[in-house]
BARODO-813667 format. One record per residue (C-alpha): x, y, z. Coordinates in steps of 0.2 Angstrom, whole numbers, padded with zeros to 4 digits, m for minus. Example, Ala and Ser with C-alpha at 12.3 -4.5 7.8 and 13.67 -1.06 7.14 Angstrom:
2
<r><c1>0062</c1><c2>m0022</c2><c3>0039</c3></r>
<r><c1>0068</c1><c2>m0005</c2><c3>0036</c3></r>
END
This chain:
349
<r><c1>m0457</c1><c2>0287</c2><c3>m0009</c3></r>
<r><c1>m0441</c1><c2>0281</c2><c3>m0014</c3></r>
<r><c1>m0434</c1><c2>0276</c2><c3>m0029</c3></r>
<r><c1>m0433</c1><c2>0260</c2><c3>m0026</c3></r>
<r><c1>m0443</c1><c2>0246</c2><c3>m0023</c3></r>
<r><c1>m0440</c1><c2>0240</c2><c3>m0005</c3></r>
<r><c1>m0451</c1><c2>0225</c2><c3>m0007</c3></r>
<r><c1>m0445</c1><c2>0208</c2><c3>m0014</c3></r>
<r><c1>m0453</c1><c2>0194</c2><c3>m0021</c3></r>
<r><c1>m0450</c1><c2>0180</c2><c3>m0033</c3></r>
<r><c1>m0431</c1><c2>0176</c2><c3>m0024</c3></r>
<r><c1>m0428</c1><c2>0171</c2><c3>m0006</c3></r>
<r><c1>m0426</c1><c2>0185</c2><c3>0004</c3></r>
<r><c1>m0408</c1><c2>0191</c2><c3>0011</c3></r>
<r><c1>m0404</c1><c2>0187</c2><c3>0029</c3></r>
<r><c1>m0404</c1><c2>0206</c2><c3>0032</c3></r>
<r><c1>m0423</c1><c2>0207</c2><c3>0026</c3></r>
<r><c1>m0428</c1><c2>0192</c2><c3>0034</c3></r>
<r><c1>m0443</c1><c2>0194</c2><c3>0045</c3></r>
<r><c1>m0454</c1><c2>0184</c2><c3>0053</c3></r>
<r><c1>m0454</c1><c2>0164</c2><c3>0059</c3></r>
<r><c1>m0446</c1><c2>0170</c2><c3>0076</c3></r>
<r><c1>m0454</c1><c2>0153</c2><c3>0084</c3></r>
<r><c1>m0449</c1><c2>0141</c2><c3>0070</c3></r>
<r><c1>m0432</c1><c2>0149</c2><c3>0068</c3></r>
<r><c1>m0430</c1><c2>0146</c2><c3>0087</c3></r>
<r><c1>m0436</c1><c2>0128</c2><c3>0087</c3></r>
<r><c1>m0423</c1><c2>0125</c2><c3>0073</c3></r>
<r><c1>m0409</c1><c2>0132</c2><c3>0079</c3></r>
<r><c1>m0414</c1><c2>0122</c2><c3>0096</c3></r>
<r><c1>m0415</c1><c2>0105</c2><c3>0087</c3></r>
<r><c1>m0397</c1><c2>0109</c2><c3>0077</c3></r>
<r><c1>m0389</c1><c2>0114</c2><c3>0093</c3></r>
<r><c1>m0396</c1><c2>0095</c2><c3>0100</c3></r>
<r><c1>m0392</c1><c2>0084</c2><c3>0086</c3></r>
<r><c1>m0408</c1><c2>0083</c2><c3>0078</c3></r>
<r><c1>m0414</c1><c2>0083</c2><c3>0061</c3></r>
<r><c1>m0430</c1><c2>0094</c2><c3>0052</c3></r>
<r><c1>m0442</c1><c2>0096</c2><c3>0042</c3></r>
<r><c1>m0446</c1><c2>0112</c2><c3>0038</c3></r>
<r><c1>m0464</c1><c2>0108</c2><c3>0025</c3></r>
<r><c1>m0474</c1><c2>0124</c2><c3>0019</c3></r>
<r><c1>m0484</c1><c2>0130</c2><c3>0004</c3></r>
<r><c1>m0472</c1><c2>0136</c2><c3>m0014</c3></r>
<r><c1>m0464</c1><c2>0152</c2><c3>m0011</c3></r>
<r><c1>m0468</c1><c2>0151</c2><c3>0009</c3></r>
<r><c1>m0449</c1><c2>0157</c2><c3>0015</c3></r>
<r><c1>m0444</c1><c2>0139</c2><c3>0016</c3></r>
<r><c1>m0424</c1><c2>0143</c2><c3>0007</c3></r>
<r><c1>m0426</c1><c2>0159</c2><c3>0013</c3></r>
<r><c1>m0425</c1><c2>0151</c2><c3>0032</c3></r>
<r><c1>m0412</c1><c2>0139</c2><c3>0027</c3></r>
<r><c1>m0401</c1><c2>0156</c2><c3>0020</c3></r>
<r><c1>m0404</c1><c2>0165</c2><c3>0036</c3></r>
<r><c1>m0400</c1><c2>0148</c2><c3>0048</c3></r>
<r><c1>m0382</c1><c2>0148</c2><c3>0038</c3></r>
<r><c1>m0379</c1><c2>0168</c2><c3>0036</c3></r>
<r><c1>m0361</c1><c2>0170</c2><c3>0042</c3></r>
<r><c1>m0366</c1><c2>0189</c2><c3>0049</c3></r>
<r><c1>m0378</c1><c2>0177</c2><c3>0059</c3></r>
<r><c1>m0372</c1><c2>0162</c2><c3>0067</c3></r>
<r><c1>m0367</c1><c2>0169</c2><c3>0083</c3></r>
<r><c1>m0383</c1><c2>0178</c2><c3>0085</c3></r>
<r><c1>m0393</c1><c2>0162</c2><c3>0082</c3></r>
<r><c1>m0379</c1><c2>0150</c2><c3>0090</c3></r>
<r><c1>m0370</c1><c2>0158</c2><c3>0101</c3></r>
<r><c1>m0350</c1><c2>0160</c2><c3>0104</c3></r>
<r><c1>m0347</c1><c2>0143</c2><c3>0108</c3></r>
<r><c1>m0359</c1><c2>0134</c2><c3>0098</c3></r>
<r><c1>m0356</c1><c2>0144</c2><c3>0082</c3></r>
<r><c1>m0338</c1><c2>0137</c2><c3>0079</c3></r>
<r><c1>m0342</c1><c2>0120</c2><c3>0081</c3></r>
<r><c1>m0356</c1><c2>0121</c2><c3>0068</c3></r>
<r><c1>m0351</c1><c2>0117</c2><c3>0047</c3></r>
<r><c1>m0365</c1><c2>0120</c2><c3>0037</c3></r>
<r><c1>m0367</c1><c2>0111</c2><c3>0020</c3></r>
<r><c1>m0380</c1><c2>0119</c2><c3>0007</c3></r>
<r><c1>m0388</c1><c2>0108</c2><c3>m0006</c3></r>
<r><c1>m0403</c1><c2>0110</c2><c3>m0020</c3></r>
<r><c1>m0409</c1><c2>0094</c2><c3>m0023</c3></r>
<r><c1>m0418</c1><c2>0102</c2><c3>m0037</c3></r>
<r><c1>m0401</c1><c2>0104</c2><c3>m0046</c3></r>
<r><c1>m0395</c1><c2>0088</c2><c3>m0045</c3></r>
<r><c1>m0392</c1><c2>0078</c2><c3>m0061</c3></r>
<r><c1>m0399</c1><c2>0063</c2><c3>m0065</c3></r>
<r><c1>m0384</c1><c2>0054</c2><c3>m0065</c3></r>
<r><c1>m0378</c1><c2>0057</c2><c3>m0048</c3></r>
<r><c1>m0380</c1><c2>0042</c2><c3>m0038</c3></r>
<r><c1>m0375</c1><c2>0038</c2><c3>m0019</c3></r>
<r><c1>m0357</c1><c2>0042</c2><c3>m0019</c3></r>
<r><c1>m0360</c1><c2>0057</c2><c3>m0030</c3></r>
<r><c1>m0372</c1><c2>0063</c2><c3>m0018</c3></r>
<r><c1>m0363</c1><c2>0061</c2><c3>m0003</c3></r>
<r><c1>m0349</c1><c2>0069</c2><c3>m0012</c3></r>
<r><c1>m0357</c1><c2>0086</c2><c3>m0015</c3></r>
<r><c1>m0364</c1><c2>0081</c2><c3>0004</c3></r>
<r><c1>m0348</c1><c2>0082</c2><c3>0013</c3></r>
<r><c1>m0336</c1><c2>0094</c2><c3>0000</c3></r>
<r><c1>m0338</c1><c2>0109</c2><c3>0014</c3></r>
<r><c1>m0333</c1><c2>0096</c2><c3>0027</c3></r>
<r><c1>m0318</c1><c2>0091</c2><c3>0016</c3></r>
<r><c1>m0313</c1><c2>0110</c2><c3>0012</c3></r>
<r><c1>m0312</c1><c2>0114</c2><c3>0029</c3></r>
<r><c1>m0301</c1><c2>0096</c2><c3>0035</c3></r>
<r><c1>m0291</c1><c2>0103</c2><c3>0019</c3></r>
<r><c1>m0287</c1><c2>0121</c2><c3>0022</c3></r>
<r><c1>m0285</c1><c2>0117</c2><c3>0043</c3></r>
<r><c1>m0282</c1><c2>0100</c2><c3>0047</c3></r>
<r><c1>m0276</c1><c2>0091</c2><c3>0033</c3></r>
<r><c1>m0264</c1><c2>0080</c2><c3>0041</c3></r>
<r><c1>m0276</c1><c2>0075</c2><c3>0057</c3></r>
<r><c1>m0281</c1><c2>0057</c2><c3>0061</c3></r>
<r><c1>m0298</c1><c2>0065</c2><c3>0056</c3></r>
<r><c1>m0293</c1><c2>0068</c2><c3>0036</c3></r>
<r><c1>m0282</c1><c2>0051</c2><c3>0036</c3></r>
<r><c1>m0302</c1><c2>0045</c2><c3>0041</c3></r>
<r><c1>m0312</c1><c2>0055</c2><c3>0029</c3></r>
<r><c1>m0298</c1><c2>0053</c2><c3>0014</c3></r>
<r><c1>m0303</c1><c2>0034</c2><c3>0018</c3></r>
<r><c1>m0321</c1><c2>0034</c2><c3>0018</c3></r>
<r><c1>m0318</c1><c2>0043</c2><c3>0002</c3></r>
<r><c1>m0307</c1><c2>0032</c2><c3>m0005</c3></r>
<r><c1>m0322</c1><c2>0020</c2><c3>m0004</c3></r>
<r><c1>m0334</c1><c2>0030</c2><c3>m0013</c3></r>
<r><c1>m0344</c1><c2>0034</c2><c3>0006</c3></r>
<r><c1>m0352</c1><c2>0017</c2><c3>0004</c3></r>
<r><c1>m0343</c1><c2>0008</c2><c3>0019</c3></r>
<r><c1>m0355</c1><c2>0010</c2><c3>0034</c3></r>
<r><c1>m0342</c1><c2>0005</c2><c3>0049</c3></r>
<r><c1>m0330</c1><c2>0020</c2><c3>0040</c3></r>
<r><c1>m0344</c1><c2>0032</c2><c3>0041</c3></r>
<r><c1>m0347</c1><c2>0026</c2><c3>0060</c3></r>
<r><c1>m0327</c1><c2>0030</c2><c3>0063</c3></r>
<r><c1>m0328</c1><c2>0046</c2><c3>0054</c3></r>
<r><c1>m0341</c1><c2>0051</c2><c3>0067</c3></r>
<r><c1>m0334</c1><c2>0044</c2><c3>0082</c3></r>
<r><c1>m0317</c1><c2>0057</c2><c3>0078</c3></r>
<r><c1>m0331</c1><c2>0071</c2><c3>0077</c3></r>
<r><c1>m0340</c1><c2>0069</c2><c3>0092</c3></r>
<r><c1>m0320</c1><c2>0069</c2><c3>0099</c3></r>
<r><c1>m0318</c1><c2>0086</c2><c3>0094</c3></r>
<r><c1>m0336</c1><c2>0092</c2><c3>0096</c3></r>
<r><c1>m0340</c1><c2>0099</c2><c3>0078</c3></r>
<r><c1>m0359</c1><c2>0095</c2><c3>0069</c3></r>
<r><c1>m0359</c1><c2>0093</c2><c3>0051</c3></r>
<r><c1>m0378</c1><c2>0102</c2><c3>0047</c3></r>
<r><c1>m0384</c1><c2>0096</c2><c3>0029</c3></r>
<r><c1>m0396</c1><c2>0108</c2><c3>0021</c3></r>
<r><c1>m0405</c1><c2>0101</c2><c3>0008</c3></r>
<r><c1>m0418</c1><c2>0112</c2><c3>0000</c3></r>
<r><c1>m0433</c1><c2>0105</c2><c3>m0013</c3></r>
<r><c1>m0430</c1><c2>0086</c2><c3>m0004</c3></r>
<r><c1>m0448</c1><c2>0081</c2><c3>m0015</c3></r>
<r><c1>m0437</c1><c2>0081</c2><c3>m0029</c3></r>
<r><c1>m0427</c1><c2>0067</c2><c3>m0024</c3></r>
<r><c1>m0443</c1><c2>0057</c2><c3>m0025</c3></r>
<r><c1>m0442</c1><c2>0059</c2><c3>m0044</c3></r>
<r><c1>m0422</c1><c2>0055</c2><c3>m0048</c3></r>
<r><c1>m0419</c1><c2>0040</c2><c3>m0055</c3></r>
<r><c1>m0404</c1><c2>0035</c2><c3>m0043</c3></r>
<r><c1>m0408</c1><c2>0042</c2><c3>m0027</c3></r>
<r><c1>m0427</c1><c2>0038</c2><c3>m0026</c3></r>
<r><c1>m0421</c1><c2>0020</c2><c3>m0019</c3></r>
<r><c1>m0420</c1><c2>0011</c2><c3>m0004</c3></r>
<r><c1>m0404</c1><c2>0011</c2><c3>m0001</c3></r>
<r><c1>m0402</c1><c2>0027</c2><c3>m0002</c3></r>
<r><c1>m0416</c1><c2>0033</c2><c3>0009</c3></r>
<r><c1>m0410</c1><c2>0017</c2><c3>0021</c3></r>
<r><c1>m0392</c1><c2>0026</c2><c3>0021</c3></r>
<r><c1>m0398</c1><c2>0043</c2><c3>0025</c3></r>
<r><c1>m0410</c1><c2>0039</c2><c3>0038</c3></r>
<r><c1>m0398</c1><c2>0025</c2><c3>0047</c3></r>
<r><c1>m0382</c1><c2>0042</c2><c3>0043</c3></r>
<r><c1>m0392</c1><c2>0056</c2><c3>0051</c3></r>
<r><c1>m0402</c1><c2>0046</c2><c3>0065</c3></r>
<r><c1>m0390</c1><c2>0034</c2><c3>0072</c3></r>
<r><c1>m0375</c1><c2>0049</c2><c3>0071</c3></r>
<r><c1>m0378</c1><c2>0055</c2><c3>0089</c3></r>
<r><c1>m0381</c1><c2>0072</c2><c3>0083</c3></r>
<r><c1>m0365</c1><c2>0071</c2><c3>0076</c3></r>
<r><c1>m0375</c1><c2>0073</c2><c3>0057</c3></r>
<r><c1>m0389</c1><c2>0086</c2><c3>0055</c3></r>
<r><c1>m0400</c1><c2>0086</c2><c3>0043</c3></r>
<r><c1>m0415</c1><c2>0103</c2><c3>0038</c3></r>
<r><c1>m0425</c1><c2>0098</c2><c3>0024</c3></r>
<r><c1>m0437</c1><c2>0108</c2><c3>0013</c3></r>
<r><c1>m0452</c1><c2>0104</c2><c3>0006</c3></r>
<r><c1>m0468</c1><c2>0108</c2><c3>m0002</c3></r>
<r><c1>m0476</c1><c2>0092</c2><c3>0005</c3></r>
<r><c1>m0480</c1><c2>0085</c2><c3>0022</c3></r>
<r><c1>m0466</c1><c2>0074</c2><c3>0030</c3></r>
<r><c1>m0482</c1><c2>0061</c2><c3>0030</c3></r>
<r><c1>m0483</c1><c2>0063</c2><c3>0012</c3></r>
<r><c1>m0463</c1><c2>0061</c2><c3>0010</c3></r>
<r><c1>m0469</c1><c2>0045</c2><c3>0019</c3></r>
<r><c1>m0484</c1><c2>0037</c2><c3>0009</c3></r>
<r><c1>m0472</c1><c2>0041</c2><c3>m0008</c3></r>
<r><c1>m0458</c1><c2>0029</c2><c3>m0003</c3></r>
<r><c1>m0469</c1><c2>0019</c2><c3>0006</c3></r>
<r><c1>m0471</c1><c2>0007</c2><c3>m0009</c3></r>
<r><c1>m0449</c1><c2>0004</c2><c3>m0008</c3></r>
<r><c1>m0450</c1><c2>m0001</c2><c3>0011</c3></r>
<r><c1>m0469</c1><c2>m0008</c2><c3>0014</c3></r>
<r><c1>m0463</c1><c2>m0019</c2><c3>0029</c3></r>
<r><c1>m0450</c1><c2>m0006</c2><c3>0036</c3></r>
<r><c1>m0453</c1><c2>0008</c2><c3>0049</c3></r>
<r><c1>m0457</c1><c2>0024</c2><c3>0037</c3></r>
<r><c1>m0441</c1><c2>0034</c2><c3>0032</c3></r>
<r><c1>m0442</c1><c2>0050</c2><c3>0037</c3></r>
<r><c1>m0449</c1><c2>0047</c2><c3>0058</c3></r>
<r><c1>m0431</c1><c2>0053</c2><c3>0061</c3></r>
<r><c1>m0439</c1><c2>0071</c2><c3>0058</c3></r>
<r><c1>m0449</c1><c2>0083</c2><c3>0067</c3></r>
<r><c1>m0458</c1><c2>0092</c2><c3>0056</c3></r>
<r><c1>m0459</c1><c2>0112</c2><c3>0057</c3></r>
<r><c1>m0474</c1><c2>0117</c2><c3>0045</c3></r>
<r><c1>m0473</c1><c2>0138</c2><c3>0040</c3></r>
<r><c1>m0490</c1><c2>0145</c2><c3>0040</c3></r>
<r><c1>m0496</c1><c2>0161</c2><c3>0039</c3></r>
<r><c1>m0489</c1><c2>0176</c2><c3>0047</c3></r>
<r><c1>m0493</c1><c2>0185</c2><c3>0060</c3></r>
<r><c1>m0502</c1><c2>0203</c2><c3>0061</c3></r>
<r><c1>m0486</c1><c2>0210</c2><c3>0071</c3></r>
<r><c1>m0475</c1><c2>0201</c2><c3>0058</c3></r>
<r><c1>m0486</c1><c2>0208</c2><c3>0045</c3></r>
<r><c1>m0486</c1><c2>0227</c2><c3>0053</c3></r>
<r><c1>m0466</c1><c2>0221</c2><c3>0052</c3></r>
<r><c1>m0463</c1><c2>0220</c2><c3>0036</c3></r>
<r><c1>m0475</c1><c2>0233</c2><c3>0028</c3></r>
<r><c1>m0469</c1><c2>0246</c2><c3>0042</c3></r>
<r><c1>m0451</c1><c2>0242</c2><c3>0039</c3></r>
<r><c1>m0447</c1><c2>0244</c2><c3>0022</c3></r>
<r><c1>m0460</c1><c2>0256</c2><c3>0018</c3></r>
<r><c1>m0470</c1><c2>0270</c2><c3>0028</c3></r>
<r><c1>m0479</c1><c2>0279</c2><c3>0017</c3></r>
<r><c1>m0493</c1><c2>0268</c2><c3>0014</c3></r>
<r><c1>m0509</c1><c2>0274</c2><c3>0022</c3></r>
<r><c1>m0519</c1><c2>0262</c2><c3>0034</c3></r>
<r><c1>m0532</c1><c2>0259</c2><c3>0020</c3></r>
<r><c1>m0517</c1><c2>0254</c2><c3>0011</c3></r>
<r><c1>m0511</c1><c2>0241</c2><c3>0024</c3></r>
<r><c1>m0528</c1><c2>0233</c2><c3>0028</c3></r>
<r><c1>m0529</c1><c2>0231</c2><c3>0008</c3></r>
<r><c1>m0513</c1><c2>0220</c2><c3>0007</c3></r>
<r><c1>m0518</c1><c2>0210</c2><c3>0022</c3></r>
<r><c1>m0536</c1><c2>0208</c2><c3>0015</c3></r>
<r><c1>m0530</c1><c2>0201</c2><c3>m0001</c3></r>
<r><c1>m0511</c1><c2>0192</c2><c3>0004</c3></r>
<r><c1>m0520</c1><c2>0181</c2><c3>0019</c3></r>
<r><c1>m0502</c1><c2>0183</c2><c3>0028</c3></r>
<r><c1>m0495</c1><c2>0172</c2><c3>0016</c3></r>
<r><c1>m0476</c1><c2>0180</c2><c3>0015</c3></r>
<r><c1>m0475</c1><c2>0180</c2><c3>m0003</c3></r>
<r><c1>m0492</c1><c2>0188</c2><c3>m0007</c3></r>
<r><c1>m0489</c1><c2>0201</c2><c3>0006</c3></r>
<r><c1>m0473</c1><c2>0205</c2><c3>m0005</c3></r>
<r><c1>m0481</c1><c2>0203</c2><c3>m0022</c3></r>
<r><c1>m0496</c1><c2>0214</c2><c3>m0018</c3></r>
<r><c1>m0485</c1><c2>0228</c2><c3>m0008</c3></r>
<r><c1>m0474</c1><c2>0229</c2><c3>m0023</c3></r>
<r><c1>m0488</c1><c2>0232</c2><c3>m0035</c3></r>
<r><c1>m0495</c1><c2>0244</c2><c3>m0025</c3></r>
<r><c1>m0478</c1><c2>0253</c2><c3>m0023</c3></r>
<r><c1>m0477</c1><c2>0253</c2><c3>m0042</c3></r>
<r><c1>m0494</c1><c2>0261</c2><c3>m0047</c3></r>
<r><c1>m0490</c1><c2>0275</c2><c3>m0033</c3></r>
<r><c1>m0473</c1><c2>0280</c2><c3>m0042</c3></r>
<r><c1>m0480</c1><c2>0281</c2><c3>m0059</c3></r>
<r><c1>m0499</c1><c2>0285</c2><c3>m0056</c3></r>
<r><c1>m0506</c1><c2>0302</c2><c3>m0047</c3></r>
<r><c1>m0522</c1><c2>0292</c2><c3>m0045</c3></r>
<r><c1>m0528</c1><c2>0299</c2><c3>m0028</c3></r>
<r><c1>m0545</c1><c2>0287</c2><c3>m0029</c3></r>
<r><c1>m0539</c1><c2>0272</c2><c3>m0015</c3></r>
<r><c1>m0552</c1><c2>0262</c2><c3>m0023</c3></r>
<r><c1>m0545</c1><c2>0263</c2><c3>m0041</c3></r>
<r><c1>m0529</c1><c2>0260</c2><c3>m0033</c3></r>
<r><c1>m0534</c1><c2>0244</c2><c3>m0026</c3></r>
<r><c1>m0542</c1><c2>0238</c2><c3>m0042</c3></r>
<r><c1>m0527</c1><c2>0240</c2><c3>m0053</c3></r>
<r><c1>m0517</c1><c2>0230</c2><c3>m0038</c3></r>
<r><c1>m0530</c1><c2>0215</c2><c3>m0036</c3></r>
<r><c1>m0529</c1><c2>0214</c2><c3>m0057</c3></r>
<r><c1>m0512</c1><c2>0211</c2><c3>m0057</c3></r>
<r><c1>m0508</c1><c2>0205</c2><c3>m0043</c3></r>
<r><c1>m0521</c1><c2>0189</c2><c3>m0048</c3></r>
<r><c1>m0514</c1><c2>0187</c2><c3>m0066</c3></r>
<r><c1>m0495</c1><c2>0187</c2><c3>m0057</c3></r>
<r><c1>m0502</c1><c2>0175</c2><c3>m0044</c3></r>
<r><c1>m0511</c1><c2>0163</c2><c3>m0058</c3></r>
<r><c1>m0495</c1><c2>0164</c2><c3>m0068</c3></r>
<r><c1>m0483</c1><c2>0159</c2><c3>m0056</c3></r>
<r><c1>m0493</c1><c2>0144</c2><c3>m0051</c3></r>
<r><c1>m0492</c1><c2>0138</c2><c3>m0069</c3></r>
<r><c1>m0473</c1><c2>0143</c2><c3>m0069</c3></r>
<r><c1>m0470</c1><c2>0132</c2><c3>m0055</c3></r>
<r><c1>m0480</c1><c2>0119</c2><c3>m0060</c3></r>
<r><c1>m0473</c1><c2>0116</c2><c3>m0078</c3></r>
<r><c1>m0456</c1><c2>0119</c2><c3>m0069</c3></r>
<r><c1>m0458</c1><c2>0103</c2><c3>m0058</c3></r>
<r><c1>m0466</c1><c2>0094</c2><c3>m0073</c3></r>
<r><c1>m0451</c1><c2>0097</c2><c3>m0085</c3></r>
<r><c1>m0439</c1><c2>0094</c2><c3>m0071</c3></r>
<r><c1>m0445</c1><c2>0077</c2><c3>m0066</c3></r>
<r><c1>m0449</c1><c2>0072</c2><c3>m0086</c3></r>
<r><c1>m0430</c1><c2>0079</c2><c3>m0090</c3></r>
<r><c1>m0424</c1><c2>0065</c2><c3>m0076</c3></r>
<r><c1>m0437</c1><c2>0053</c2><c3>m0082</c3></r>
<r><c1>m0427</c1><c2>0054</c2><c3>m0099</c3></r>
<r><c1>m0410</c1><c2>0056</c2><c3>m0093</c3></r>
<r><c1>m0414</c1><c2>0038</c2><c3>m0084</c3></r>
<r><c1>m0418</c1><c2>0031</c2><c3>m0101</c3></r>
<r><c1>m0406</c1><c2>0020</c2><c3>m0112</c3></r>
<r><c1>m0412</c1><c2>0025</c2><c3>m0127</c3></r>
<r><c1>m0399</c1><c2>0015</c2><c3>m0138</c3></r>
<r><c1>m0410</c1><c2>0001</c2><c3>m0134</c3></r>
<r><c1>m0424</c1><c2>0006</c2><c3>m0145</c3></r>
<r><c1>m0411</c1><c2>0008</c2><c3>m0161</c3></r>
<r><c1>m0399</c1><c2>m0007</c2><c3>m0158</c3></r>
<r><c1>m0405</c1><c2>m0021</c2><c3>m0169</c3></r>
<r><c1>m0396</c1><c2>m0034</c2><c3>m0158</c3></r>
<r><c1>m0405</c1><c2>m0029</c2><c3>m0142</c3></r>
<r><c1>m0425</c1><c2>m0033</c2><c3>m0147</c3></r>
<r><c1>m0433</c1><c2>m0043</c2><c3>m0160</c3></r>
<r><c1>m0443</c1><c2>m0027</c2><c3>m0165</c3></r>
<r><c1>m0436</c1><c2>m0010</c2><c3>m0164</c3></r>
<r><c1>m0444</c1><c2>m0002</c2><c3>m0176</c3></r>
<r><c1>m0459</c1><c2>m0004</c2><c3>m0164</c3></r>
<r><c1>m0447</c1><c2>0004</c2><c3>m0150</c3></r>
<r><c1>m0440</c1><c2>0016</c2><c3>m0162</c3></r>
<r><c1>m0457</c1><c2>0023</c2><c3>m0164</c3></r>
<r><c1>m0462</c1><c2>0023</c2><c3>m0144</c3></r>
<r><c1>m0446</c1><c2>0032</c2><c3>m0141</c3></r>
<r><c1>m0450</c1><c2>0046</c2><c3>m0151</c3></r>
<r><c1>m0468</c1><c2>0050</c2><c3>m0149</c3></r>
<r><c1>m0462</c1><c2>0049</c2><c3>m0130</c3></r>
<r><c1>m0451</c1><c2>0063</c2><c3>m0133</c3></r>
<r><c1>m0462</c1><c2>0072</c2><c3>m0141</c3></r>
<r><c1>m0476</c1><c2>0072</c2><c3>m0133</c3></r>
<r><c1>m0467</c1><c2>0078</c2><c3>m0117</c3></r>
<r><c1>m0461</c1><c2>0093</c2><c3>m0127</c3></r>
<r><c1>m0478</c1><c2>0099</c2><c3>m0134</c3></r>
<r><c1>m0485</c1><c2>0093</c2><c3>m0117</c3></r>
<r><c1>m0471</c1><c2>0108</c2><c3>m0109</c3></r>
<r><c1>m0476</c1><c2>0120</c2><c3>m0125</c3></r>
<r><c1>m0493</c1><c2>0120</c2><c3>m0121</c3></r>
<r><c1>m0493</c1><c2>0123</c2><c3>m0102</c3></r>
<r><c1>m0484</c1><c2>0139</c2><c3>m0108</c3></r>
<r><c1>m0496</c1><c2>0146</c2><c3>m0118</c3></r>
END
């Protein structure tokens, strides 16, 4: 075998390794090439940022696009899990459009398109008939500006963007922008689900996120399985490969977990019993399953508590002048804060 292990898990996987989703990549790269926005929805650690890496890979753009196609595309990657709690509308479309802006910088800085961007930034990208200018000058030229925006749940929980105006501006931005905007979301939930949570900030209105078709990542296939397991390693047996499928049920990053561990215990063990073999894999490959998931979910706890905080003005609670009883504030303050760090202690243990 060799001396490395060819089988990654816990980080998206490189463009190069990508394998697999040959159907949804396809219906993706259809929609972008149209105008129209995604949603790409899927269980934690289903190869969600790992299709949003491939879909923007420079070594693949013409592959996927096409000559033509390809040079009229910019591409504009965002976490939403990183975003700080601070950051509101203009912040957000700043970050948005920063590749858009190094491009107009760098190769068109004195264009009636800059003179229109550098005025819509003037404004802070609030003023919606600049935005509408903006895009016109686009269509003229034929580019599509395709925003990426991975974890989009998250923004569900941040105490400035979780609002209607700016769900109203993204969905009015992307949909009425005659495919001149893109948007690709990622997300652990159901665009119905992204739905009913903001329902409750637009009950009368149409839901927010119709705009999207939704493109759910299931399982993998048995050839896209045989794929990945025949590709980056061929020394397994049979046994070896039923084993994984049994136990990883196509889901991409058990197939990788478990096909690591197995490589593992073959470079270290001479253990020629396939069934002792399997045994020490199904142990750890449980624990490691059954410790991620409590990773990830005291992860997404801390995350949305940190901007819960961050959204606080807690000079209320110690400001004399600002309520008639702040001791009683003083004291909810801080058994708040520490009851959400012994709360994130004790999910680690």
């Amino acid at each position: 075998m060799s001396h490395n292990n060819p089988f990654i898990h816990g980080n998206p996987v490189s463009p190069e390794q990508f394998i697999g989703r040959d159907t949804e990549v396809r219906r993706i790269v259809g929609r972008i090439l149209t105008g129209q926005s995604t949603a790409i929805t899927g269980s934690p650690r289903s190869g969600k940022t790992s299709i949003l890496q491939y879909l923007i890979a420079p070594e693949k753009k013409t592959i996927l696009y096409g000559d033509d196609e390809a040079e009229q595309l910019i591409f504009s990657y965002v976490d939403a899990g990183t975003l700080e709690s601070e950051i509101g509308l203009t912040q957000f479309w700043a970050i948005v459009l920063k590749p858009f802006k190094k491009l107009l910088l760098t190769k068109h800085a004195n264009s009636a398109l800059s003179q229109t961007f550098q005025a819509f930034e003037k404004n802070g990208f609030l003023q919606e008939d600049e935005f509408e200018e903006l895009v016109a000058k686009i269509q003229q030229i034929g580019w599509r500006f395709v925003v990426l925006l991975d974890e989009f749940e998250f923004l569900l929980h941040h105490p400035n963007l979780n609002s209607v105006k700016f769900f109203g501006t993204l969905r009015k931005r992307f949909s009425l922008s005659k495919g001149a905007f893109v948007l690709v979301t990622t997300a652990s939930i159901s665009r119905q689900q992204l739905n009913q949570n903001t329902q409750e900030l637009n009950p009368t209105g149409s839901p927010y996120f119709n705009f999207i078709e939704e493109v759910i990542l299931g399982t993998l296939s048995n050839t896209q399985i045989d794929e990945l397991l025949y590709r980056n390693n061929d020394d397994f047996t049979k046994d070896d490969r039923r084993f994984i499928k049994s136990i990883a049920r196509g889901h991409p990053y058990h197939l990788q977990l478990a096909a690591s561990i197995l490589w593992e215990i073959y470079e270290v063990s001479d253990e020629d019993d396939p069934l002792k073999r399997q045994k020490r894999v199904k142990q750890r490959f449980y624990e490691e399953i059954k410790k991620q998931s409590l990773i990830n979910t005291v992860l997404r706890h801390l995350k949305r508590y940190q901007l819960f905080l961050k959204s606080i003005d807690f000079g209320i609670f110690f400001d004399i002048d600002k309520v008639e009883n702040s001791k009683f504030y003083r004291i909810i303050a801080v058994v708040s804060v520490v009851l959400g760090i012994v709360a994130a202690i004790l999910a680690f243990v």
